[in-house]
C-alpha positions in Angstrom: 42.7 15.1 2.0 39.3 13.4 2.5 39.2 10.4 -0.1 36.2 8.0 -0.3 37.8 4.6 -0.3 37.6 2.3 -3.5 35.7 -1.0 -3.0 38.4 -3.5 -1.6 37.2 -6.2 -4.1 38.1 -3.5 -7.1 41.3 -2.8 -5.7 42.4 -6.4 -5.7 40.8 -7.2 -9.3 44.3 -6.5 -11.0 46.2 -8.7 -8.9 43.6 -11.4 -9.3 43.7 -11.3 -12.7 47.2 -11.6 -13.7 46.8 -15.0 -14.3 44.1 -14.6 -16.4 46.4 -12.1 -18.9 44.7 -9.3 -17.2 40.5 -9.4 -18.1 39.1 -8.3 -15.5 35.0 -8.2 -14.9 32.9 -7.2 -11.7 31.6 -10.1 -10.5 31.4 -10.0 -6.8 31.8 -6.3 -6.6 29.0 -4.8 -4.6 27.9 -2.6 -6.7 26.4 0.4 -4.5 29.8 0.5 -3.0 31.8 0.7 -6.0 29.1 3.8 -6.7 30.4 6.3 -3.9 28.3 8.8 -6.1 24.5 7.5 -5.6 25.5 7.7 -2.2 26.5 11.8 -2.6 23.3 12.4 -4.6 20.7 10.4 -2.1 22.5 12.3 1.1 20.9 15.6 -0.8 17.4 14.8 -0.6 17.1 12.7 2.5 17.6 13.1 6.1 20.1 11.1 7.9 17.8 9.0 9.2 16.5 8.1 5.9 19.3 7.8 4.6 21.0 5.4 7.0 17.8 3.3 6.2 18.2 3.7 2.5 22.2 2.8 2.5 21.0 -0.6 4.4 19.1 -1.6 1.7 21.2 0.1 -1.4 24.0 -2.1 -0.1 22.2 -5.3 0.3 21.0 -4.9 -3.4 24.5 -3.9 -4.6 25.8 -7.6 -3.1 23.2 -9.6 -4.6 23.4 -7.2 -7.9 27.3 -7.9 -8.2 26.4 -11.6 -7.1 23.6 -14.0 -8.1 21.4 -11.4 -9.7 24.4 -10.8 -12.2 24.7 -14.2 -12.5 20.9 -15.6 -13.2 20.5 -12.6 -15.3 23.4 -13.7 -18.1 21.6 -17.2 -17.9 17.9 -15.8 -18.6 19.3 -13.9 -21.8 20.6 -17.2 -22.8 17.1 -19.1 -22.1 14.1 -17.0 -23.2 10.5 -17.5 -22.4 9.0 -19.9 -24.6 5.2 -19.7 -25.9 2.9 -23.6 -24.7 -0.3 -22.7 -26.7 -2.0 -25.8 -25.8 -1.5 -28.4 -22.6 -1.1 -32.0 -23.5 -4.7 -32.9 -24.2 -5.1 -29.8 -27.0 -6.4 -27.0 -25.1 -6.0 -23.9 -25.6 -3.8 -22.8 -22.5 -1.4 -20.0 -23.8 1.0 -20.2 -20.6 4.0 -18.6 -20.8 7.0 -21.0 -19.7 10.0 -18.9 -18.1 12.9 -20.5 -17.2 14.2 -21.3 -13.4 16.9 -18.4 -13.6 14.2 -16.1 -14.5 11.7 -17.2 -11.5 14.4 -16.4 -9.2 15.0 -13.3 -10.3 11.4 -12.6 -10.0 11.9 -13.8 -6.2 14.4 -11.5 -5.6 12.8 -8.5 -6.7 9.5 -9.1 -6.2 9.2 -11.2 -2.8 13.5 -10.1 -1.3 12.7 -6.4 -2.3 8.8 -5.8 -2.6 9.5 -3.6 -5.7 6.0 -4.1 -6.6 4.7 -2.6 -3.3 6.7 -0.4 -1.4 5.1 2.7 -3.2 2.1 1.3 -2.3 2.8 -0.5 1.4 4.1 1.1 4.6 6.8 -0.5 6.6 8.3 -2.9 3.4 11.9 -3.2 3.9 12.0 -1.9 7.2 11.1 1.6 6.2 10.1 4.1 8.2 6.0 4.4 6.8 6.0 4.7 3.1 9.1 4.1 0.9 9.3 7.8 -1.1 9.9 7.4 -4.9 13.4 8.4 -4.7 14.6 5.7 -2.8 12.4 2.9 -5.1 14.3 4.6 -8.3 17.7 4.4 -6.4 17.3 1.0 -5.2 16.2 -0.4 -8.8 19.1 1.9 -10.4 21.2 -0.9 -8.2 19.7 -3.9 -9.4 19.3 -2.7 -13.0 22.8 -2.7 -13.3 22.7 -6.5 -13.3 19.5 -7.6 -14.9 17.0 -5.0 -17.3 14.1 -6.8 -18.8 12.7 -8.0 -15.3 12.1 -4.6 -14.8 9.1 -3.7 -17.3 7.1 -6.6 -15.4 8.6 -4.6 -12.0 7.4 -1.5 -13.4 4.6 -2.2 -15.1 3.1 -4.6 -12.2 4.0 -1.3 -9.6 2.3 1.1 -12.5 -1.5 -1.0 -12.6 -1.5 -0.9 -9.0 -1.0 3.2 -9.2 -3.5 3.4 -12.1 -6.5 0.8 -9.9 -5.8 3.1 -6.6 -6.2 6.2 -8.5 -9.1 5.5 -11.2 -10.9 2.3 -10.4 -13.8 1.7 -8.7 -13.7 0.0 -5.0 -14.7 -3.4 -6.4 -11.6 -3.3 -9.0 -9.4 -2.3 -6.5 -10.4 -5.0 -3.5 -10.4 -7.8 -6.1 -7.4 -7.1 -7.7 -4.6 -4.7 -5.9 -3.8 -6.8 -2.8 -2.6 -9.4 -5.6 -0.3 -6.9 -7.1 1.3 -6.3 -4.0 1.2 -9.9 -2.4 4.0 -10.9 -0.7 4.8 -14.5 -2.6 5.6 -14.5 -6.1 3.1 -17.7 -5.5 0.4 -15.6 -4.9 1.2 -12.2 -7.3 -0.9 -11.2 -9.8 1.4 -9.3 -12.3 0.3 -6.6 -14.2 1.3 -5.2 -18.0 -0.2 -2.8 -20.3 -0.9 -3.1 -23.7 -1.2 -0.2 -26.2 0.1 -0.4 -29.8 -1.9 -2.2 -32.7 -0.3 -3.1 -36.4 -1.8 -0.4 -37.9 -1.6 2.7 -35.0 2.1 2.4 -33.4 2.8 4.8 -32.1 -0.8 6.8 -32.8 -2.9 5.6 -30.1 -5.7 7.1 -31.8 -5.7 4.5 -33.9 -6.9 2.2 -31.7 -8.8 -0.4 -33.2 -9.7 -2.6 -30.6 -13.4 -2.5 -29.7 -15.5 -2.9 -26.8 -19.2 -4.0 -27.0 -21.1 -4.2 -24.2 -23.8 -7.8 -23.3 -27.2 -7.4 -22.4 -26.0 -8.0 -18.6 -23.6 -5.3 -19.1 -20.7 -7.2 -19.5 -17.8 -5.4 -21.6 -16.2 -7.9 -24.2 -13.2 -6.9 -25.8 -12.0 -7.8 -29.7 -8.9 -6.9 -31.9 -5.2 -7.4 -31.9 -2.7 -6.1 -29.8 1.2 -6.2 -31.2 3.5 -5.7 -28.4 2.3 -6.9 -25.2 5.4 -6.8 -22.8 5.6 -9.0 -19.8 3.3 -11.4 -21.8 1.1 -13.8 -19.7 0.7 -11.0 -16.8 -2.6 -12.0 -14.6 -4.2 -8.3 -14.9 -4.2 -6.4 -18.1 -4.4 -2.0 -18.7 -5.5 -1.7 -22.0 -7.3 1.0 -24.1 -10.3 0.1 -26.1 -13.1 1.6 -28.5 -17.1 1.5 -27.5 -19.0 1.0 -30.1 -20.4 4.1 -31.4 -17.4 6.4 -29.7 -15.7 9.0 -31.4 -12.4 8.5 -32.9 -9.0 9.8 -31.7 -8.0 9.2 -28.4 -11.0 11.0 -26.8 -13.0 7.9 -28.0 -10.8 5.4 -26.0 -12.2 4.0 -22.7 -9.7 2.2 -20.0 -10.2 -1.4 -19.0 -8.9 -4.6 -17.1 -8.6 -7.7 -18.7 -7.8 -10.3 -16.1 -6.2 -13.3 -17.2 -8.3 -15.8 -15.5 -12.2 -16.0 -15.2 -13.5 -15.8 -11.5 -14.6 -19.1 -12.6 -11.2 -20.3 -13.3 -11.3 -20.0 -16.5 -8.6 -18.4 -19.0 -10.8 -15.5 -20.7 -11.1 -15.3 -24.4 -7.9 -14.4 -25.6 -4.8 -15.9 -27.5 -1.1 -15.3 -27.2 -0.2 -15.7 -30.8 3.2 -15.5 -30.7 6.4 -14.2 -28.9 8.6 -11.9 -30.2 12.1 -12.6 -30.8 13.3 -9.2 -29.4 17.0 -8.0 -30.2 17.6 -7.2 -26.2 15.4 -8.0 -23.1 15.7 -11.2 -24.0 14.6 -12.3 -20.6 11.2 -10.9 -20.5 8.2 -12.5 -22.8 6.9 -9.7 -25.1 3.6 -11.2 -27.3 1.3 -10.7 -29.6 -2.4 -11.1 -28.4 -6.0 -11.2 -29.7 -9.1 -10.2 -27.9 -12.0 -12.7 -28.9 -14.6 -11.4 -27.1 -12.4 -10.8 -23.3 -14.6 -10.1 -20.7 -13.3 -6.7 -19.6 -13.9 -4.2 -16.5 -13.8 -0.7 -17.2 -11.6 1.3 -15.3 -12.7 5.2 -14.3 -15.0 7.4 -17.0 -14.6 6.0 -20.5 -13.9 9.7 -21.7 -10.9 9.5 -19.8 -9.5 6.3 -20.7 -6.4 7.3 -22.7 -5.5 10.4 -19.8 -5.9 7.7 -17.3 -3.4 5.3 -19.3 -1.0 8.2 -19.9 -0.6 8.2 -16.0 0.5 4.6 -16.0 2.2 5.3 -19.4 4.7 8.8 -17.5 5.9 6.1 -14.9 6.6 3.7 -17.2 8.7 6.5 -18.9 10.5 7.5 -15.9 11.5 3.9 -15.6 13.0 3.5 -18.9 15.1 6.5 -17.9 16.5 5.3 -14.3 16.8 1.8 -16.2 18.9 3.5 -19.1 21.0 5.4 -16.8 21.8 2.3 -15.0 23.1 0.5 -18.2 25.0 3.7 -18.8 26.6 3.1 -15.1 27.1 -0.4 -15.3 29.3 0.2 -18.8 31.4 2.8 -16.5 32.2 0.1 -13.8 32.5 -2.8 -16.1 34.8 -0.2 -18.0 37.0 1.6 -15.5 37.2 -2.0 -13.9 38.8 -3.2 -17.5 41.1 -0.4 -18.0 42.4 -0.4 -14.5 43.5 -4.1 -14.5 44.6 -4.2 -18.5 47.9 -3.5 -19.9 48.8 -2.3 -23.1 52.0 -0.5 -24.5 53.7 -1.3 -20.8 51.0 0.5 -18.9 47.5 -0.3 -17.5 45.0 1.5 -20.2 43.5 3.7 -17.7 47.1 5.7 -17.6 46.8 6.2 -21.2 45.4 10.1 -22.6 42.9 8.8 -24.8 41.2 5.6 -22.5 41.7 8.7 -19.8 39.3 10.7 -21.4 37.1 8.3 -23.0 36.7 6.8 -19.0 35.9 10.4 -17.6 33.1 10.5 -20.7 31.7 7.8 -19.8 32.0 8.9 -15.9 30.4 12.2 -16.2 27.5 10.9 -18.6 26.1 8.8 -15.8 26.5 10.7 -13.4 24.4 13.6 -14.7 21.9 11.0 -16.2 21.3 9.6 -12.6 21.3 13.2 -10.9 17.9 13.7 -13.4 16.5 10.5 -12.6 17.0 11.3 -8.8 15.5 15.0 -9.4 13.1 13.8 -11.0 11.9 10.9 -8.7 11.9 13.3 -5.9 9.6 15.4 -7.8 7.3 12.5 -8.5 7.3 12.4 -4.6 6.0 15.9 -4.2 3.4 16.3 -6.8 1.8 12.5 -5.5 1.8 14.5 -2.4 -0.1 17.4 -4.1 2.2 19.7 -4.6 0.8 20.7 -8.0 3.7 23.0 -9.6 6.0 19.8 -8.7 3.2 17.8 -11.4 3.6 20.6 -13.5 7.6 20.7 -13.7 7.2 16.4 -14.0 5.0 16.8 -16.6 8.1 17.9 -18.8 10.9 15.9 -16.8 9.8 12.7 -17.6 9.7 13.2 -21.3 12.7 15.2 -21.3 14.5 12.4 -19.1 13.4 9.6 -21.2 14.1 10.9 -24.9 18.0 12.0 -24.0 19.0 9.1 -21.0 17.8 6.8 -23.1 18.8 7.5 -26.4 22.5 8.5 -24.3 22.6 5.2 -22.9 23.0 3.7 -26.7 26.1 5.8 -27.4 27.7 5.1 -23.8 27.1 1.1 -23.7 29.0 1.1 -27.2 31.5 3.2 -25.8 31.5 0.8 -23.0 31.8 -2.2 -25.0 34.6 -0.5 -26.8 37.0 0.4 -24.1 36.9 -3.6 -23.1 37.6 -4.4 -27.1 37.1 -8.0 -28.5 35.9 -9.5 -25.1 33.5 -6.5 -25.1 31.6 -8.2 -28.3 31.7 -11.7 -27.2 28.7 -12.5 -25.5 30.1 -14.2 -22.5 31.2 -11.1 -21.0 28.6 -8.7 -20.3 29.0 -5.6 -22.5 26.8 -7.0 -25.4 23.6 -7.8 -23.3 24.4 -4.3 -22.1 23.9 -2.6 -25.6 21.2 -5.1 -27.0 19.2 -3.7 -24.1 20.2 -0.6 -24.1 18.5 0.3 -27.7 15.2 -0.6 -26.1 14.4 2.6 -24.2 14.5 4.8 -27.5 11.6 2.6 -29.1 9.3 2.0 -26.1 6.8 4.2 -24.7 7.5 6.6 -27.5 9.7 6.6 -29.8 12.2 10.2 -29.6 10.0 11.9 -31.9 6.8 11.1 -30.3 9.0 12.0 -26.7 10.1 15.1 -28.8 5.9 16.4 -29.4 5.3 15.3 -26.0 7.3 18.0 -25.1 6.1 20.2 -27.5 2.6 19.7 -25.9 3.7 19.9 -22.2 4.7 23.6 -23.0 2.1 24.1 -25.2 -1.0 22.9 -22.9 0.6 23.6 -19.2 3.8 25.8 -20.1 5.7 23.4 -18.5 9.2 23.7 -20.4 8.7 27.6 -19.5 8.3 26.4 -15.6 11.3 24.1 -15.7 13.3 27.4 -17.1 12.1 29.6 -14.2 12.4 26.5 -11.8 16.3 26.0 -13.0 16.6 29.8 -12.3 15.6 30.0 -9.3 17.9 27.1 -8.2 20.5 28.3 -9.9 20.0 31.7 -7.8 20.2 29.6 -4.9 23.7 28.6 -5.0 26.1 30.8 -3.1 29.8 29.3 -3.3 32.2 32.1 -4.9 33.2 29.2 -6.2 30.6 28.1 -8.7 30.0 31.3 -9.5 31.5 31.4 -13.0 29.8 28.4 -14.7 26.4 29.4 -13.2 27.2 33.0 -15.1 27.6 30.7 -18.2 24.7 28.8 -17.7 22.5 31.6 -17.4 23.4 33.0 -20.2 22.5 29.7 -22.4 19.2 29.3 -20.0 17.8 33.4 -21.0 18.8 32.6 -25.0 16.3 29.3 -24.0 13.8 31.0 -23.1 13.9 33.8 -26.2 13.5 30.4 -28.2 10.8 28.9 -26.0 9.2 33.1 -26.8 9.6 32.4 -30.3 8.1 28.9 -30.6 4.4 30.2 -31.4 5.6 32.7 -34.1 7.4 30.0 -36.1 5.8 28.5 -39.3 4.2 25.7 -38.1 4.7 23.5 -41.1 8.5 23.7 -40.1 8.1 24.1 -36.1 8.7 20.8 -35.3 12.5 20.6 -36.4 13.9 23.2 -33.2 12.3 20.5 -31.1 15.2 18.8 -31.0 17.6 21.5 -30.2 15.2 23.0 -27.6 15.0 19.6 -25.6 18.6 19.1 -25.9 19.1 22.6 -24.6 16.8 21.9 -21.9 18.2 19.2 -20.0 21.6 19.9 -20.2 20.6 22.8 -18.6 18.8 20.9 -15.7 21.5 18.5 -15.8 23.9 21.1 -15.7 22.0 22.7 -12.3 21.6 19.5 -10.8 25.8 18.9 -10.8 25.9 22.4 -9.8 23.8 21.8 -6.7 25.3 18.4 -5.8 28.6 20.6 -6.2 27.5 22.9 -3.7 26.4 20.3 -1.6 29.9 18.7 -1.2 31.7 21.7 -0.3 29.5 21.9 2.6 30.3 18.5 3.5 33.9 19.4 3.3 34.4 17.1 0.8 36.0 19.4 -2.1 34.8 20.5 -5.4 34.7 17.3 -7.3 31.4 17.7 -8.5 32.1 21.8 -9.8 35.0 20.0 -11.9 32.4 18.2 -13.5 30.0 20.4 -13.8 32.8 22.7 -15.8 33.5 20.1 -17.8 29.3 18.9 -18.3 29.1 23.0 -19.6 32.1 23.0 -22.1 31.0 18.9 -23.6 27.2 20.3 -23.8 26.5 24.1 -23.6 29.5 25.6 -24.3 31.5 23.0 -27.0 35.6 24.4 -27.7 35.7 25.4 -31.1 38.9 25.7 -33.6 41.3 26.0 -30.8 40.5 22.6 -29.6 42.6 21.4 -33.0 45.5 22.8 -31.3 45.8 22.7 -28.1 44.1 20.1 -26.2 42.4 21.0 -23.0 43.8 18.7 -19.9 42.3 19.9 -17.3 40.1 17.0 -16.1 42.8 14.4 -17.5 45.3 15.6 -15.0 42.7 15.1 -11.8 42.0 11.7 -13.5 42.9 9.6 -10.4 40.7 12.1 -7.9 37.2 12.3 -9.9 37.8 8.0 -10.7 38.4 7.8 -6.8 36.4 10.4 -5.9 38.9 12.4 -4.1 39.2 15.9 -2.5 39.6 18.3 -5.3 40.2 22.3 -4.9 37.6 24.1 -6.3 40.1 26.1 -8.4 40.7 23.0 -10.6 37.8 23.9 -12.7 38.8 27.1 -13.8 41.3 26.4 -16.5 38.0 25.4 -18.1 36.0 28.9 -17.6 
């Protein structure tokens, strides 16, 4: 039997906690170790050699995740940001003041792990040339688990570099870029984008902000901006009108507004206020006010808002692999609980219904980071030029962040849950976990905006339709005997998919909106579904069982293929009885999964 070996430091947590009457946490776990799946799903795309390199930095980030990360990031929560309008002789200074716990969580990630740069840098981290997408997602997936709301300013600092490289003129990029991706948080420039106003929200082509333009041809910015996340950034992405420009979003133009003056001076601006957010409490999210901001603008002005949609998709993909990290961090925090607490004379995890409820939560992050890892690696190829690979990101980005994130909700409440009272006592770590959790729902798009994104993707670029042929082509690709029975399954959801996807067009349009829902759903469980099929097939290469086609049988019946009446009855057991194997991930035969076929 080939058995990946638990984390030593897991094993011993119910004997260490006797004492204690049996609550057990994860601090000090590494936390890539204690994840002997991200490991399986990296081994997929990379070869060995990358890999070796990636597993040397995935498990220094899962020490200091488990460790001081953890640690400074429960503090942080505890000591928000705070707002000093004016220094001590009344002028106007509107400097954010973040608390020590914070900086050094900025030090980790930005100066320990270059998170900023190594999309940008060769040779960061000791990698081999340029660090590919996939590993950047893994390695913040690690460190998310500990600490959330640093990431925006990660994200969003990495995103303004991307969006200078690609759209800004030379002069933008020399003044500006190598601070983005300096090497001391001393010397970084962080970046942030701003986009909703009071009165658009979420319609961008509302934007009232306007830009005028001085006789030297200086552009001046003026208006409000309502959430402006990672507040007191040095470099600014925001979307602005020209005087005289038409409305909507074709009328927006793309500029910089730096923080500072090459003079030194602060530009003409005011933070008005922070906001006291429900979760994220870590990270300063404002409100600001142009007065007249001397501005650079960024690429054509006719292409302002399509230029800020680029920076806008990355920041999307982020809230997924963030969301899907919450969602793994309740698993651990909750398999750790149940494992080491007793109840009725037995630990919890030995009982039916925490059984089940643990293997929910187990297979819900696992499929959640198998998307973000699929769809990383496609970011890889289509910034490479592969242009179907932009065409099938184009709709896995929205797709990934409307259902990870508005997942992650349910399964951090779940989460919290399984640990019980402790779970909503904000000493232990499950409440931060859920407060932040509700975040990736609202942000970038609310899930109905995400929902016409992906009614446009089709629409404009047939993109949904490409993912369908994409899935069946991988899906055709998978030759185990094995596996053979749930890909017949899924292929039969997939072709009724695609009659929908026929239909769309035809249906009244007053009305067409409301199979959005449904059709998204559809769609990535499907891709989620192929994705644990593939990883499946992948194992059993590796000699390593049919863990994953267990799941995958299970991900078709929870998602695609739900028990009906008969479930009252007689409840299915199946994956309850190979509890122990797919919570250790242990050898399993592949015939396990066909009491569920």
């Amino acid at each position: 039997m080939t058995t990946i070996e638990r984390s030593p430091r897991l094993a011993q947590l119910p004997a260490q906690e006797a004492a204690y009457g049996a609550m057990p946490d994860t601090a000090g776990l590494n936390y890539y170790h204690a994840d002997p799946n991200l490991a399986l799903a990296l081994r997929r795309y990379l070869s060995p050699e990358e890999f070796a390199h990636a597993e040397r930095i995935l498990a220094e980030a899962g020490a200091v995740a488990g460790g001081e990360l953890d640690r400074l990031a429960a503090i942080a929560d505890k000591n928000p940001p705070q707002l000093m309008q004016y220094d001590k002789r009344g002028k106007r200074v509107d400097r954010i003041v973040k608390h020590p716990a914070y900086i050094e969580m900025e030090r980790i990630v930005f100066e320990r792990f270059r998170l900023n740069a190594v999309s940008h840098v060769d040779h960061l981290l000791g990698w081999p040339g340029r660090m590919p997408p996939i590993v950047k997602y893994a390695l913040s997936y690690v460190l998310v688990q500990a600490e959330f709301g640093l990431f925006c300013p990660v994200n969003m600092t990495d995103s303004t570099a991307r969006v200078l490289l690609r759209f800004a003129d030379r002069d933008l990029i020399d003044r500006y870029v190598p601070r983005l991706l300096a090497e001391r948080l001393d010397d970084l420039y962080q970046g942030t984008q701003f986009l909703t106003e009071k009165d658009g929200g979420s319609d961008v082509g509302q934007t009232g902000t306007i830009a005028r333009r001085d006789a030297d041809g200086t552009w001046r910015l003026y208006g409000d901006k309502w959430f402006c996340s990672n507040a007191g950034a040095e470099v600014v992405l925001t979307l602005a009108r020209p005087e005289g420009a038409p409305s909507g979003t074709k009328g927006l133009g793309l500029f910089l507004v730096p923080f500072w003056l090459p003079n030194g001076e602060k530009n003409a601006f005011t933070i008005n206020r922070l906001k006291d957010k429900f979760g994220s409490r870590s990270m300063p999210t404002g409100e600001y006010t142009f007065h007249g901001a001397v501005a650079y603008q960024v690429g054509p002005l006719e292409r302002g808002f399509a230029q800020m949609m680029e920076m806008v998709n990355h920041s999307r993909l982020s809230n997924a692999m963030r969301a899907a990290a919450l969602m793994r961090r309740s698993y651990l925090e909750s398999i750790v609980h149940a494992r080491g607490r007793k109840a009725f004379g037995r630990a919890l995890a030995e009982l039916p219904l925490m059984r089940e409820k643990l293997l929910e939560l187990q297979l819900d992050s696992e499929a959640a980071l198998a998307v973000v890892l699929h769809s990383a690696w496609e970011m890889g190829r289509a910034d490479a030029g592969d242009t179907e690979a932009a065409r099938l990101l184009r709709i896995l980005t929205p797709l990934a962040k409307w259902y990870i994130c508005k997942r992650a909700r349910y399964i951090t409440a779940e989460g919290m849950e399984v640990r019980g009272g402790n779970g909503y006592i904000e000493d232990w770590p499950n409440a931060r976990l859920v407060r932040d959790a509700h975040l990736g729902s609202i942000w970038e798009g609310s899930s109905n905006v995400i929902l016409l994104d992906v009614a446009r993707a089709e629409r404009k670029e047939g993109s949904a339709s490409a993912l369908c042929a994409d899935i069946d082509t991988r899906l055709a690709a998978l030759t185990d005997p094995a596996l053979q029975p749930v890909i017949a399954r899924a292929r039969q959801a997939l072709q009724k998919l695609r009659e929908a996807l026929a239909r769309l067009p035809d249906l009244d349009e007053r009305y067409r909106d409301l199979v959005l829902d449904p059709i998204a759903r559809r769609l990535y469980h499907l891709n989620a579904l192929t994705l644990l099929l593939e990883e499946a097939q992948y194992q059993a290469e590796q000699g390593l069982g049919y863990r994953k086609l267990l799941l995958a049988a299970r991900y078709l019946r929870a998602f695609l293929y739900p028990p009906g009446d008969e479930a009252l009855a007689a409840p299915d057991t199946t994956t309850i009885d190979w509890f122990e194997a797919l919570t250790e991930h242990a050898y399993i035969p592949g015939q396990a999964a066909a009491p569920l076929l």
